[in-house]
C-alpha positions as CSV (number, residue, x, y, z in Angstrom):
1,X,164.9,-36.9,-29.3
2,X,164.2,-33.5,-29.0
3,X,164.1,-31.5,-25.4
4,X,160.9,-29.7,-25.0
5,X,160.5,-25.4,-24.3
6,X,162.0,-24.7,-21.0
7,X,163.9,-28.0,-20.8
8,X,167.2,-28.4,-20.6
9,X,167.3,-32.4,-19.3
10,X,165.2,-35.4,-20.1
11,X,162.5,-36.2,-17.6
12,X,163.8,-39.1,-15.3
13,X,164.9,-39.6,-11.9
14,X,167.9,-40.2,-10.1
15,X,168.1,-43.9,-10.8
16,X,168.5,-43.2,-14.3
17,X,171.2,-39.8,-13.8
18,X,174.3,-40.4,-11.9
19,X,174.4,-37.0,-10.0
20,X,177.7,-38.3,-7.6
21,X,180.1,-36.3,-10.0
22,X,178.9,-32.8,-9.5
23,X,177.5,-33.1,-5.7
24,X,179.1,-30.5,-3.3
25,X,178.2,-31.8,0.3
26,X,177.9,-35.9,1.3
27,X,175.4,-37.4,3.7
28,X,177.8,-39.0,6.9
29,X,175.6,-41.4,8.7
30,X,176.1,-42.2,11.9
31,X,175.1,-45.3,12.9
32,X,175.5,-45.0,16.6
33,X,172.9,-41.8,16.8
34,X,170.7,-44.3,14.0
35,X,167.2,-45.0,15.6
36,X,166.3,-46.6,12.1
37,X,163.1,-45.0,11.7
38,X,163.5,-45.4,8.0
39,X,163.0,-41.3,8.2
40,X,165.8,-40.5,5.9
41,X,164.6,-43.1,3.0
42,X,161.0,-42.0,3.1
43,X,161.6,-38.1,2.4
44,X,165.0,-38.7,0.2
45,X,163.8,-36.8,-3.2
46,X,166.1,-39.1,-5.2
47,X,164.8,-42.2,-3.1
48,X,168.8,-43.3,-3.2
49,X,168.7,-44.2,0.6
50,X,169.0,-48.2,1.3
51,X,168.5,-50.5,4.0
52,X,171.2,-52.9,4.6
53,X,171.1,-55.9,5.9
54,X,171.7,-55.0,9.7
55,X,168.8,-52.4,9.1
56,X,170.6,-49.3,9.5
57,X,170.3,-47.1,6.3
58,X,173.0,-45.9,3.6
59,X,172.9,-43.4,0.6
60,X,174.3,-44.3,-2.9
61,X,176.3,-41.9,-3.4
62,X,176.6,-42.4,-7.1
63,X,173.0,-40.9,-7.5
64,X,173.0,-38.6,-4.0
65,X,173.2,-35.5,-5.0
66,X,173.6,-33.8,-1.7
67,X,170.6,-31.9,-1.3
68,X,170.9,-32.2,2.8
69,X,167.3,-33.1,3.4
70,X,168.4,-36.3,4.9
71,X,170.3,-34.6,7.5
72,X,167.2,-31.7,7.9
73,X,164.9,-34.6,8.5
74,X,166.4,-36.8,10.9
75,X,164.5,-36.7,14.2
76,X,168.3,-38.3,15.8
77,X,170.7,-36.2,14.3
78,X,172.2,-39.1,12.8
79,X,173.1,-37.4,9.3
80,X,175.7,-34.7,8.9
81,X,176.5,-33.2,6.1
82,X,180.5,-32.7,5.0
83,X,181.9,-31.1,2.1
84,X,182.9,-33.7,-0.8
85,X,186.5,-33.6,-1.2
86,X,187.4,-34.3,-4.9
């Protein structure tokens, strides 16, 4: 299949394109600031941020690919951002 003018990826989402290998900075949650407002996994462009089962909230970080907006967004300061160490 042929990419379109001004293309240079298929159309798709994060689901479908592991962006873990190339990421710069990681989400650290921290689960004692956590209010669980569910902030972080509304406004998460790649919509990679799950609930688990004790309702606190984690990124997949096989499709996170560290845009920070998380960490921007959270009204507790639960999110910081550190560099990814590869």
């Amino acid at each position: 299949m042929a990419l379109g003018i001004g293309c240079s990826s298929r159309p798709g989402k994060a689901g479908n394109n592991k962006t873990g290998s190339w990421r710069v900075f990681k989400p650290i949650f921290d689960h004692d600031k956590c209010t669980k407002c569910g902030m972080c996994k509304t406004i998460c462009p790649e919509g990679c941020i799950e609930e688990s089962e004790d309702d606190f909230f984690i990124p997949d970080e096989t499709y996170c690919k560290g845009c920070g907006i998380c960490a921007e967004e959270c009204p507790s300061d639960a999110i910081t951002m550190e560099q990814e160490e590869k």
